[in-house]
KENUDREN-432828 format. One line per 3 residues: their letters; for each residue z, y, x of C-alpha. Coordinates in steps of 0.05 Angstrom, whole numbers. Each point is the difference from the previous one (the first is absolute). Layout:
! KENUDREN-432828
a	Z:Y:X | ... .
***
This chain:
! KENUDREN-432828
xxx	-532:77:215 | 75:-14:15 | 23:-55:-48 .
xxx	78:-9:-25 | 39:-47:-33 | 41:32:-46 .
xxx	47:-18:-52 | 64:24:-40 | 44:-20:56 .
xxx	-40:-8:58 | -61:33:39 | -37:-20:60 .
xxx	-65:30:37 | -63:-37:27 | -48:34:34 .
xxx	-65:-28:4 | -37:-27:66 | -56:-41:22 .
xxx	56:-43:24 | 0:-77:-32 | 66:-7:-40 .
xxx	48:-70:24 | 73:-22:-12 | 49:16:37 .
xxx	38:-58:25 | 81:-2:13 | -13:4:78 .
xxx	-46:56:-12 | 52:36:-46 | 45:-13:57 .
xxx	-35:39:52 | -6:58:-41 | 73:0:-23 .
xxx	17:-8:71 | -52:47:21 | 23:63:-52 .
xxx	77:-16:23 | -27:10:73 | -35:69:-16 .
xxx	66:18:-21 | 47:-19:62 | 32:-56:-39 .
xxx	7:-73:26 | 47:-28:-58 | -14:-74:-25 .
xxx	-53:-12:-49 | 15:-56:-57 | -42:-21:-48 .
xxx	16:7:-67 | -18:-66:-53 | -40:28:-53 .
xxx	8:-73:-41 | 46:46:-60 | -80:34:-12 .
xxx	-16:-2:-68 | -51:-53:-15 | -46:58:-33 .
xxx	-15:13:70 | -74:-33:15 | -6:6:73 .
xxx	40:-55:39 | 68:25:13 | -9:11:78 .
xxx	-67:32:-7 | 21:61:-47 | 55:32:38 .
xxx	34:-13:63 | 75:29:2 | 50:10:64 .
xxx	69:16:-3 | 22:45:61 | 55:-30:40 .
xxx	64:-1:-40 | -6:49:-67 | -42:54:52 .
xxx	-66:-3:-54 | -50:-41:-14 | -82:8:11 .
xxx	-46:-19:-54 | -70:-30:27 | -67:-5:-36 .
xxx	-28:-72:-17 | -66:25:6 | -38:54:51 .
xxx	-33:44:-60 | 76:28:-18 | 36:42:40 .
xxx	40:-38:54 | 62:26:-4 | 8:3:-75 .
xxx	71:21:4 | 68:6:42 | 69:12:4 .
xxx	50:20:57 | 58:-32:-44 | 25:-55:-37 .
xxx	-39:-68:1 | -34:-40:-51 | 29:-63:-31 .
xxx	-47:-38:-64 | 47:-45:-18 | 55:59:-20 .
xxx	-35:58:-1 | -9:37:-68 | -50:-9:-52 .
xxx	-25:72:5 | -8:-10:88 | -33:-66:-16 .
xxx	-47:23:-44 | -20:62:48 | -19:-62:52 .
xxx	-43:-45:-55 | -33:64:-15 | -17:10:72 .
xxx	-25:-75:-1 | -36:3:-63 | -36:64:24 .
xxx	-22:-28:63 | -26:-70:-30 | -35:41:-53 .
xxx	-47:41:53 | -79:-5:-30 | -34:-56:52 .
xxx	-43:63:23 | 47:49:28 | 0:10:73 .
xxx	53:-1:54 | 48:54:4 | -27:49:61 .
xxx	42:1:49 | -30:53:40 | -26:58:-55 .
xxx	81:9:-24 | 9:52:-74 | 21:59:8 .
xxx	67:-23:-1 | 6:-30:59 | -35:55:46 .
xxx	58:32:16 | 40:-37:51 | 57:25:12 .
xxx	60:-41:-27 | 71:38:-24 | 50:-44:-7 .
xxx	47:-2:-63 | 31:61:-4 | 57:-21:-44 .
xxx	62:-35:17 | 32:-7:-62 | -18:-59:-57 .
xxx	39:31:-61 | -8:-22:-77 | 24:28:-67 .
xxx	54:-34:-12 | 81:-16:28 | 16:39:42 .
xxx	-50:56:-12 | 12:4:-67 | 82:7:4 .
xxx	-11:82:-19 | -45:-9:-46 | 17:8:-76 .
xxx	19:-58:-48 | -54:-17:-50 | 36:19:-60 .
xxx	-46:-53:-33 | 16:-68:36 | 62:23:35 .
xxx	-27:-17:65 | -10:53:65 | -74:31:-5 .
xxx	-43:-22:64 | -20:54:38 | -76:8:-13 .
xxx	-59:-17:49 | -1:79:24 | 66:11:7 .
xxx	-2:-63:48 | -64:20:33 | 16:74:4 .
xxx	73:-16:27 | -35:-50:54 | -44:57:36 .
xxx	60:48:-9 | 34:-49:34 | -47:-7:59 .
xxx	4:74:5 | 77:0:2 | -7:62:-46 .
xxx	32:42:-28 | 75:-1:12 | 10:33:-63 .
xxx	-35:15:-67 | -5:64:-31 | -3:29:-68 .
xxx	9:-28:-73 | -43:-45:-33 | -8:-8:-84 .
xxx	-40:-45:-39 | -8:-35:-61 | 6:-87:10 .
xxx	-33:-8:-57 | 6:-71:11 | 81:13:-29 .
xxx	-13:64:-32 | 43:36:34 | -4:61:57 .
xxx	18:-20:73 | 34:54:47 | 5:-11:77 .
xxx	30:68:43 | -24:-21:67 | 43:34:36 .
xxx	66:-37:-28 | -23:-59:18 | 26:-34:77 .
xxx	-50:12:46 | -53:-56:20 | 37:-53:43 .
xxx	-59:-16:38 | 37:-40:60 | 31:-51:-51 .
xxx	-69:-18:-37 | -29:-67:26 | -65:-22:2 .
xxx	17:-59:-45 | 52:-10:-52 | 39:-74:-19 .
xxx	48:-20:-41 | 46:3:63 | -11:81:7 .
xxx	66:32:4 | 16:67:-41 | -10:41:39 .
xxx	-72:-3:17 | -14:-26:-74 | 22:70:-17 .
xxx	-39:31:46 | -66:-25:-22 | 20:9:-78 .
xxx	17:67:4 | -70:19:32 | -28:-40:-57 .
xxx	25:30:-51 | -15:64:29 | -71:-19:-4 .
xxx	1:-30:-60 | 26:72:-33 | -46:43:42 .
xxx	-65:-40:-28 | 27:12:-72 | 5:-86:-3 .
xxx	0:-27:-75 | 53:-49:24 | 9:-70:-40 .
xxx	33:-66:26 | -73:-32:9 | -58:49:14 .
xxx	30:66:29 | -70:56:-3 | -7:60:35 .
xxx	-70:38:23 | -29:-11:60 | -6:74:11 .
xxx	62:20:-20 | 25:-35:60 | -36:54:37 .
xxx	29:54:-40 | 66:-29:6 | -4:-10:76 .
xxx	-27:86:5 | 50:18:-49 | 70:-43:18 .
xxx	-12:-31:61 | -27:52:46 | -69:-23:19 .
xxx	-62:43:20 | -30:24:-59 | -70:-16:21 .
xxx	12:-77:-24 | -81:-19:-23 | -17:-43:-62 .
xxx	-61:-35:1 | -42:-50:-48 | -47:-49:26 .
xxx	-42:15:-56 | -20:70:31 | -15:-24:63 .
xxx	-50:-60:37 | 20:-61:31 | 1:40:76 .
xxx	34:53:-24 | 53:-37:-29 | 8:-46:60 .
xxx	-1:54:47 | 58:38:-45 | 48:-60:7 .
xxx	-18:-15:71 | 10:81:27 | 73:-5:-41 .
xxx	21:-67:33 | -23:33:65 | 39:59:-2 .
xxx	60:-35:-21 | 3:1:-75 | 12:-57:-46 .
xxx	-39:20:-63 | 29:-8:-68 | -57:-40:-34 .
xxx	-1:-16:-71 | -49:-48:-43 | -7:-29:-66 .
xxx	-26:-69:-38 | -23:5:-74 | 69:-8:-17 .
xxx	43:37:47 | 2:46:64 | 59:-6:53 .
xxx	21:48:53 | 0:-31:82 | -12:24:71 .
xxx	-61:-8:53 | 39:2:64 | -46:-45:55 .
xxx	-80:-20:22 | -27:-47:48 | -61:29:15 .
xxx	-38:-51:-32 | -8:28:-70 | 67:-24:-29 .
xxx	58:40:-20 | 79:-19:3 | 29:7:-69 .
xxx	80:11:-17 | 4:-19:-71 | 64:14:-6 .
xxx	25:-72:-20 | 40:-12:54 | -54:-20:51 .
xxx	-26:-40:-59 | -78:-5:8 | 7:51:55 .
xxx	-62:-8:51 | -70:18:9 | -54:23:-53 .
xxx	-64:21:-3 | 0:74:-40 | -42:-32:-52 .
xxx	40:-64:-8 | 75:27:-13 | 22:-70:-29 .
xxx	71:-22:17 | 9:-69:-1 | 62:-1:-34 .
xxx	36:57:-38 | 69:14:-11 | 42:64:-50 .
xxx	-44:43:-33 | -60:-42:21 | -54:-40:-44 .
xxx	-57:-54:6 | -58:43:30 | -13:29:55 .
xxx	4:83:11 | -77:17:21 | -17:47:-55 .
xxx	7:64:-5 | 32:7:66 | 27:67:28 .
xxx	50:29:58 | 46:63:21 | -3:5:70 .
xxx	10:46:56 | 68:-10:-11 | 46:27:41 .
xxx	63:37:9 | -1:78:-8 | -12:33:66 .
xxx	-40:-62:26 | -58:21:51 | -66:3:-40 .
xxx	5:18:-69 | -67:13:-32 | -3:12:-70 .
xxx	-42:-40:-48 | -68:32:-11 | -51:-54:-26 .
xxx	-1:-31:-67 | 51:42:-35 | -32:10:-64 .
xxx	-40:-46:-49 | -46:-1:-46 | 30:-41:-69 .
xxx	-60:-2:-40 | -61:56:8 | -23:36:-60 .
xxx	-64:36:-24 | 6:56:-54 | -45:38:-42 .
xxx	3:51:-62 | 34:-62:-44 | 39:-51:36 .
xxx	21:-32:58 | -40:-55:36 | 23:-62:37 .
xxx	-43:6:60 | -2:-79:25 | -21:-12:-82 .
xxx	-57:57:0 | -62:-10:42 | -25:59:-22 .
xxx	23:64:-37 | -39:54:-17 | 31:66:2 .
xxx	-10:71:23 | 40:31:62 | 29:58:-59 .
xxx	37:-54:-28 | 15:-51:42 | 64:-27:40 .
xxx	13:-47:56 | 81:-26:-8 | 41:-50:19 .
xxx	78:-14:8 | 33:2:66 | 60:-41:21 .
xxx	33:21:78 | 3:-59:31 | 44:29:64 .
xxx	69:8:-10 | 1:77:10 | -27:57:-41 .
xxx	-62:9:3 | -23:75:2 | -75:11:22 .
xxx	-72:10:-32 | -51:-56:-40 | -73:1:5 .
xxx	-67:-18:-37 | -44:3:60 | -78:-14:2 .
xxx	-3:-61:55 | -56:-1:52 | -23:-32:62 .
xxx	27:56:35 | 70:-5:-26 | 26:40:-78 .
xxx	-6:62:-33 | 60:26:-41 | -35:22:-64 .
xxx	69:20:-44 | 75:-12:38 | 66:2:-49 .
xxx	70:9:25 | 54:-61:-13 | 77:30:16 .
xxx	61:-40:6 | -26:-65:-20 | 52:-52:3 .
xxx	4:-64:36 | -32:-52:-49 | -11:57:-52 .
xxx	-74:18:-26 | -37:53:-14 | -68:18:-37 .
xxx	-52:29:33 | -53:29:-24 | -72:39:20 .
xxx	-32:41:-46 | -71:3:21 | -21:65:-42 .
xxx	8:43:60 | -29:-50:51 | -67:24:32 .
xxx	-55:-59:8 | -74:-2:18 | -36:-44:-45 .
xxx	9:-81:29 | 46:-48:2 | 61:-6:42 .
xxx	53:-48:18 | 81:26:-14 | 52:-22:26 .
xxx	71:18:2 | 48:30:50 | 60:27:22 .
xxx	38:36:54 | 79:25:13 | -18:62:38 .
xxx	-53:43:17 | 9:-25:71 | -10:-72:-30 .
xxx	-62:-40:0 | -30:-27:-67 | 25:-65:-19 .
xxx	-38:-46:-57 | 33:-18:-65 | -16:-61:-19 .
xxx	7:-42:-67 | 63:-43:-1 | -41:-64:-23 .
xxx	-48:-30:43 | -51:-4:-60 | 13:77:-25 .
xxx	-54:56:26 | 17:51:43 | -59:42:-5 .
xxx	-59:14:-48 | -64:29:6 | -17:65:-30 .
xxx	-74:13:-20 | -13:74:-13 | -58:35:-36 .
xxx	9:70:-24 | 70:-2:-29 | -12:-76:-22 .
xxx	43:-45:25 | 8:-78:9 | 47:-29:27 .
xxx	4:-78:25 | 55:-34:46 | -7:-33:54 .
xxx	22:-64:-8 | 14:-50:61 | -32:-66:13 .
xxx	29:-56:-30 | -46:-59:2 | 38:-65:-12 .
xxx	-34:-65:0 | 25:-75:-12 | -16:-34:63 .
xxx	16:-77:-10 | 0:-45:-60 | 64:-2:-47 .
xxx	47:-59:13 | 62:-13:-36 | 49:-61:-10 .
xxx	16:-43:-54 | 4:35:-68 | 55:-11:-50 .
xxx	38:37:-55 | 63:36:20 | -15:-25:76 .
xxx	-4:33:54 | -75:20:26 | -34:21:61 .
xxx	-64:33:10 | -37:25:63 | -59:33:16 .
xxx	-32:48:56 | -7:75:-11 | -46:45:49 .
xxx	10:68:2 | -65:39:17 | 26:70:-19 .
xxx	21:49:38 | 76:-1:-13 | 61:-48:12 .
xxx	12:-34:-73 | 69:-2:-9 | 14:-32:-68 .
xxx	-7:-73:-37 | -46:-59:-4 | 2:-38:-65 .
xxx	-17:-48:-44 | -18:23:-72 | 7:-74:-46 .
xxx	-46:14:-74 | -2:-39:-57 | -76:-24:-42 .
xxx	7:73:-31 | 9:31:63 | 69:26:-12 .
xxx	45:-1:65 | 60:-47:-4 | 17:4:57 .
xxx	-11:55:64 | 42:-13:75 | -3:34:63 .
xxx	21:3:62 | 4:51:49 | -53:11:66 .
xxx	-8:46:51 | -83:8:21 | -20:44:55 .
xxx	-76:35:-11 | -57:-52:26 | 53:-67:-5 .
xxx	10:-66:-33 | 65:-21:-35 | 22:-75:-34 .
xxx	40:19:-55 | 47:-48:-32 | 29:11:-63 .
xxx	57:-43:-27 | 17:11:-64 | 32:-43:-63 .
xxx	-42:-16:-69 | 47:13:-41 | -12:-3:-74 .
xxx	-70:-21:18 | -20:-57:-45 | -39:-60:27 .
xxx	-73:11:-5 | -71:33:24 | 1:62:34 .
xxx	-37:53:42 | 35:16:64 | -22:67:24 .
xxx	24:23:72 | 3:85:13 | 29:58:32 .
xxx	37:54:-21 | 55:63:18 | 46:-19:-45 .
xxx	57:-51:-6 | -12:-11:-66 | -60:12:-14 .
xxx	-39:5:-72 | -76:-22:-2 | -17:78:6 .
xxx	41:0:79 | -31:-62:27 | -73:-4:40 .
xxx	-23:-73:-27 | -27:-29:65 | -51:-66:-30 .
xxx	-20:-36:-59 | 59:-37:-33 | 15:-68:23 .
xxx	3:-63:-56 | 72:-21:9 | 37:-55:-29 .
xxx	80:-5:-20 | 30:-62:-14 | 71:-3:-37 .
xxx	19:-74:3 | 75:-26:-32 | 18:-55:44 .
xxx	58:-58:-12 | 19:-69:12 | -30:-41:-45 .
xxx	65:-50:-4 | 57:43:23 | 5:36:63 .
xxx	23:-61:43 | -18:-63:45 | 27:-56:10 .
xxx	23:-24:77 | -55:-50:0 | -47:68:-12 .
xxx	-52:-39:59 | -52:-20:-53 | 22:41:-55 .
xxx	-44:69:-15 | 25:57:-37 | -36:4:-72 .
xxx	-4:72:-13 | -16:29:-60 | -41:64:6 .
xxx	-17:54:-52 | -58:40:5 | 19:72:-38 .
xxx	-65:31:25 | -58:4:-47 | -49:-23:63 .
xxx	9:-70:22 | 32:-16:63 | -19:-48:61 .
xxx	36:-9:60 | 50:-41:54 | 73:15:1 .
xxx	43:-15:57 | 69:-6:11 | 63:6:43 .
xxx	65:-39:-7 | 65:46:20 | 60:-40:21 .
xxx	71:27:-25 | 9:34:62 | -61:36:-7 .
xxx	-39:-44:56 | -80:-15:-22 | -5:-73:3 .
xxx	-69:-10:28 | -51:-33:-38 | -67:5:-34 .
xxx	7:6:-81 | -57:22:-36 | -31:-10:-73 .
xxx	-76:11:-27 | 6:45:-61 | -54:9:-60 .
xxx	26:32:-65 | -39:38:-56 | 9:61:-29 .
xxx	66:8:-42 | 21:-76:20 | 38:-43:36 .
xxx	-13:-55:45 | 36:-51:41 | -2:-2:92 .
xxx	24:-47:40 | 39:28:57 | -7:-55:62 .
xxx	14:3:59 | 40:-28:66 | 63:-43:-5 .
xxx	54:48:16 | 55:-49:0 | 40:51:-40 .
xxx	81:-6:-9 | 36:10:-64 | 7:69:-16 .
xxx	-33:69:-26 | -65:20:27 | -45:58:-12 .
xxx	-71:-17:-16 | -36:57:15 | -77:7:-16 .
xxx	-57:30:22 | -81:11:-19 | -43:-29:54 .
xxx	-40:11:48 | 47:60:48 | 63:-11:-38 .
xxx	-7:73:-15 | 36:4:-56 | 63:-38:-23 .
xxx	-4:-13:-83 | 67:-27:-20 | 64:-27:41 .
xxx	31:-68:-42 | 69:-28:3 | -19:-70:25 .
xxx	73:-64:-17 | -17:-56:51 | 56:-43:-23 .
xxx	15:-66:-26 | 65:14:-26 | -3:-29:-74 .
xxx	41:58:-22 | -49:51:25 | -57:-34:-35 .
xxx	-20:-4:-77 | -39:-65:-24 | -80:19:-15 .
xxx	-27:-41:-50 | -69:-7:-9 | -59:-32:-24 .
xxx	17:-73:-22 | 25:-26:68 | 31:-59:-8 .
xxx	67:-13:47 | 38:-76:-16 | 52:-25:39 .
xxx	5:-87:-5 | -1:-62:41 | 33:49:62 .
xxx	-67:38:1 | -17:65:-30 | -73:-3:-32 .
xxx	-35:63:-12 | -58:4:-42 | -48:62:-8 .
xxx	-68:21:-36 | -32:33:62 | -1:-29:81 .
xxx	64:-3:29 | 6:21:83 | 68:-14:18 .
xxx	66:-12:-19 | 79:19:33 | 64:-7:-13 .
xxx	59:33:26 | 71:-4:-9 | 38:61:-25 .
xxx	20:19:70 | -73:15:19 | -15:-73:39 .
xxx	-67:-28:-13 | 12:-75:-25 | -62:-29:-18 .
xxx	-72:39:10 | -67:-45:-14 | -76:13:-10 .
xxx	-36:-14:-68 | -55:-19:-26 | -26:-1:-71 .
xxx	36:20:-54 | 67:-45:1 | 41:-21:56 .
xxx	74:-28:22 | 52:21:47 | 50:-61:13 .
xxx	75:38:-10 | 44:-71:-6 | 39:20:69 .
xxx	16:71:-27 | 68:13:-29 | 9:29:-70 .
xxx	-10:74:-9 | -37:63:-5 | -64:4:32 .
xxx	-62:55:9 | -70:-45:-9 | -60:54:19 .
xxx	-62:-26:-23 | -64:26:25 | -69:-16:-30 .
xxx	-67:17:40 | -14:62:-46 | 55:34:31 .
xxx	48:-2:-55 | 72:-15:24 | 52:-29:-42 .
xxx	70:1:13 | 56:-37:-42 | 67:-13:5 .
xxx	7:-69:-14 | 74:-58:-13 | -10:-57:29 .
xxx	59:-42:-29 | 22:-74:40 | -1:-57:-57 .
***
């Protein structure tokens, strides 16, 4: 079996071998970078990139998780594997370069996820096979980027478009309109649009009105392929007016943030307005395998045709264009940023890097579907769209009483006199559909119409109901298998309707006696299985969480929904249920990785439950539980200073008391660790750590030691973590080093005795002193001595009158600072 590693943002395929896994070292990352910039005629310079900005979650060393190259000066970069059982190329680009220190948060993320993924591989994987490629990468011949232009939403494409009456501010133009506008571009066509266009924005509430034909025509010579702020006028124009053109011809709910339009009513609009050949096809990935999917892309890019591809996260979709492939299974992506994120993808790994308008923080691998063969009217080679044109929504049983969900019925027992096979239609091609459905008896041999219904003038993304009355259908006595088809001509060939959900039947079995009937569908193959052990970080309340665990698919059909976790209390009640989404072909393995946030989960005992499911949001009826639940613990800890958030510049010996509530009924045990941000947001290095033990409901006291960090005067963040991985960051604390007297109140405590006579300064306390300082208001250490016992004496007869800070530290840890006046007799 193929195994993947798959998460929210980022997917990569192993394919097993007897081969023995290894590292793969910088000179060996090297090679191949200079080795897959050779198999593409390019000689540029190769730099390597410093990968020291990696998060520290990261386990693998630094240099053995990924290797990155920039490509001579901002001409791509080449991401490398750290070890042999990935993929060795895990991704590139043929623009831009990367930069850690100053690239974004989102980009830097999308290259610790790449690390983390690689460093998390199970120890008994195998090496990536080199030799036995996927299907993917059998086709080998490369088309380069078919688009020239890099174009985005906003200034200057947006100068048409109308005002958001709500913010005052221009409306972008929309992730179609920029997409669609980019192929009409690389067509040059039309010259001019035609007809009227009227529609409700029902974003504004109000009706929108284009005539076509009183607008200029297209200016196609003054469009560039890239816009700045220095773009004059003229050619600013130029590009806007298309725009907007586009915008009204897809109906666009415009607003000033997120402008929304169909993806197929950018086909409409280009057959209607635009003068393109009405056989545009509209295909989902959901109807169709792996191959046939691949091949689909690969025969458009081959002919010519960038492909308008659209794809959605649980949260949103967005609109972009397929336009390149380098014959070795990856596919160049326009995302219509820009050139933001523009480069090569794997079809089941459409994760840009970074986003920009109308974009979000997932990738765009669900749910993903194209228009293609498009072209101009009166192009060579127009065939119209005959496969997967109609759908099944939902399949139906019905007898004398009622209707039947068929996927919910395993069996229902009928007679043929009063039964009905139905289901709704919707035409998924963006023409009328006019032909015949039927219910036809499948066999080795090939299918049997038993009863055929007429559908007329069924509109793009319309339905209809079809239905088969089985009174007058003449069966032997058996059982048969029925399936569903349809054709647009008597000259046409049978095509199969399938259900629109991967996990809906499509045919049912009909067992007849007499004029008894039963009917039964025929459901597919899902078989999902957890394949690993459940891992997960550091728990807390109101933190944020990650879980991960392997998924095999041993059905017989691509699962194309979520992984989750489902989080139970001691009654069993859910609290809390996250998912993520994944992409599974039939007979593979996928990690999933689900990050999600416990919020309003109160510290305490749980069961952790991992599962499977269609839905988004699922309810404990949609999800497919996948093991036993898991004991799981969540801590919710209330961490502060114990004497005021501050140190003192002597801070060498000095630990941090914290004071640390427990608000968890369980009792919690652990190590906390710590970094130390400077005021210019540098990490000061150093080890600071603290053992922790508190009981239920309670609050105990850590000492937080560590390195001498030689820290100046100023305002630090003290940032904390739960240890070991540092996976999880619990609170962030304004940290005073000072010794300013003004910016310090006295702390009195316990009985300490402080005297000042005889020029000495005699302190006197009930428990073991450590040390003692004292400094001078402006911060300089004056006097700093060892003690021993309970009393001791600093000699201050050469020190001027004044206000001084005395810091007293006792071996328990307690600190005490005071603000002392020594006055000259």
């Amino acid at each position: 079996m193929k195994r993947q590693i798959l998460t929210a943002a980022f997917i990569s395929w192993l394919t097993g071998t007897s081969m023995t896994a290894a590292t793969v070292n910088h000179d060996a990352a090297l090679h191949y970078a200079t080795e897959f910039l050779s198999e593409r005629g390019l000689s540029s310079t190769l730099r390597p990139v410093s990968l020291s900005a990696i998060s520290r979650s990261v386990s693998l060393p630094q240099s053995e998780a990924v290797h990155i190259f920039n490509i001579g000066e901002n001409e791509g970069y080449v991401i490398i594997a750290g070890d042999d059982r990935a993929k060795k190329i895990l991704a590139y680009s043929d623009t831009g370069n990367i930069d850690m220190a100053t690239m974004p948060e989102a980009c830097r993320t999308w290259i610790e996820q790449y690390a983390e993924e690689i460093s998390s591989l199970p120890a008994d994987s195998h090496a990536a096979d080199t030799a036995g490629q996927t299907y993917e990468n059998k086709r080998a011949n490369a088309v380069a980027p078919l688009l020239k232009s890099r174009w985005n939403q906003k200034s200057p494409y947006n100068l048409q478009c109308p005002v958001d009456i709500t913010t005052g501010r221009q409306s972008v133009t929309g992730c179609v309109a920029t997409a669609t506008a980019q192929i009409m571009q690389y067509h040059r066509h039309p010259l001019q649009a035609t007809g009227t266009v009227s529609y409700e924005d029902r974003n504004e509430k109000i009706v929108r009105e284009l005539d076509f034909s009183a607008i200029a025509p297209f200016d196609w010579n003054h469009m560039t392929d890239t816009y700045d702020d220095s773009a004059d006028d003229e050619s600013s124009q130029a590009v806007a007016s298309l725009m907007k053109a586009v915008g009204y011809g897809t109906k666009m709910q415009y607003s000033s943030e997120t402008s929304i339009a169909y993806h197929q009513d950018a086909g409409k609009a280009l057959i209607d307005y635009f003068g393109y050949d009405r056989n545009i096809h509209f295909y989902e990935r959901g109807s169709m395998s792996d191959s046939e999917w691949t091949d689909l892309i690969i025969s458009e890019l081959e002919a010519g045709r960038p492909v308008l591809y659209d794809g959605r996260n649980p949260s949103m979709g967005h609109t972009f264009v397929c336009d390149g492939y380098d014959g070795n299974g990856y596919f160049h992506f326009n995302w219509g940023w820009s050139g933001m994120s523009d480069g090569y993808y794997s079809l089941s790994a459409l994760n840009p890097s970074e986003q920009s308008t109308g974009g979000s923080t997932g990738g765009y691998t669900l749910k993903q579907a194209v228009l293609c063969h498009i072209a101009p009217q009166g192009t060579p080679g127009s065939v119209a769209q005959t496969e997967r044109l109609l759908n099944i929504e939902k399949l139906y049983f019905r007898d004398a009483t009622s209707f039947h969900i068929a996927s919910e019925t395993p069996e229902l027992h009928t007679t043929l006199d009063d039964s009905q096979l139905f289901f709704y239609s919707f035409n998924k091609g963006l023409n009328d559909f006019t032909g015949e459905v039927c219910a036809a008896v499948i066999t080795d041999s090939g299918i049997t119409p038993i009863s055929t219904t007429t559908v007329s003038g069924l509109e793009n993304n319309n339905y209809t109901a079809v239905r088969f009355q089985l009174a007058d259908v003449s069966l032997a006595d058996g059982t048969y298998r029925i399936g569903f088809y349809y054709r647009c001509g008597e000259q046409d060939g049978w095509h199969v309707v399938k259900c629109s959900t991967a996990n809906g039947p499509s045919e049912c079995y009909a067992t007849v006696s007499g004029r008894k009937l039963t009917l039964s569908p025929v459901m597919p193959t899902i078989s999902v299985n957890l394949a690993s052990e459940l891992s997960w970080n550091h728990l807390h309340a109101d933190a944020p969480a990650t879980w991960t665990f392997d998924i095999a698919n041993t059905g017989d059909i691509r699962l194309e929904g979520y992984a989750g976790i489902a989080l139970a209390d001691a009654s069993g009640d859910y609290k809390g249920i996250y998912v993520s989404p994944i992409l599974c072909p039939a007979n593979e393995t996928v990690t999933a990785k689900i990050n999600s946030t416990l919020k309003g989960i109160a510290g305490g005992t749980y069961q952790a439950i991992p599962f499977y499911s269609y839905n988004s949001q699922p309810t404990v009826a949609d999800i497919t539980l996948l093991s036993q639940s898991v004991e799981v613990k969540i801590a919710h800890l209330s961490i502060l200073p114990e004497n005021g958030s501050y140190l003192m510049t002597d801070n060498a010996d000095t630990p941090l008391r914290l004071s640390v509530t427990n608000l968890s009924p369980d009792s919690w045990e652990g190590k906390l660790e710590a970094d130390i941000i400077a005021p210019d947001g540098s990490l000061r290095q150093g080890t600071f750590s603290a053992d922790v033990a508190v009981a239920p409901k309670s609050t105990a006291t850590a000492m937080l030691t560590g390195d001498n960090l030689n820290l100046e005067r100023g305002n630090y963040i003290l940032n904390l973590y739960m240890s070991p991985g540092r996976d999880l960051l619990l609170t962030s604390i304004s940290l005073l080093v000072t010794s300013h007297v003004s910016g310090l109140d006295e702390i009195v405590t316990d009985s300490m005795d402080v005297k000042v006579a005889d020029g000495h300064l005699y302190i006197a306390s009930p428990s073991q002193l450590s040390s003692v300082t004292l400094h001078d208001i402006a911060g300089h250490q004056l006097v700093r001595q060892n003690a021993n016992g309970n009393e001791t004496a600093i000699d201050i007869s050469g020190l001027q009158g004044g206000v001084y800070i005395l810091t007293i530290v006792r071996t328990d840890g307690n600190r005490d600072v005071r603000k002392i006046n020594i006055r000259n007799s």
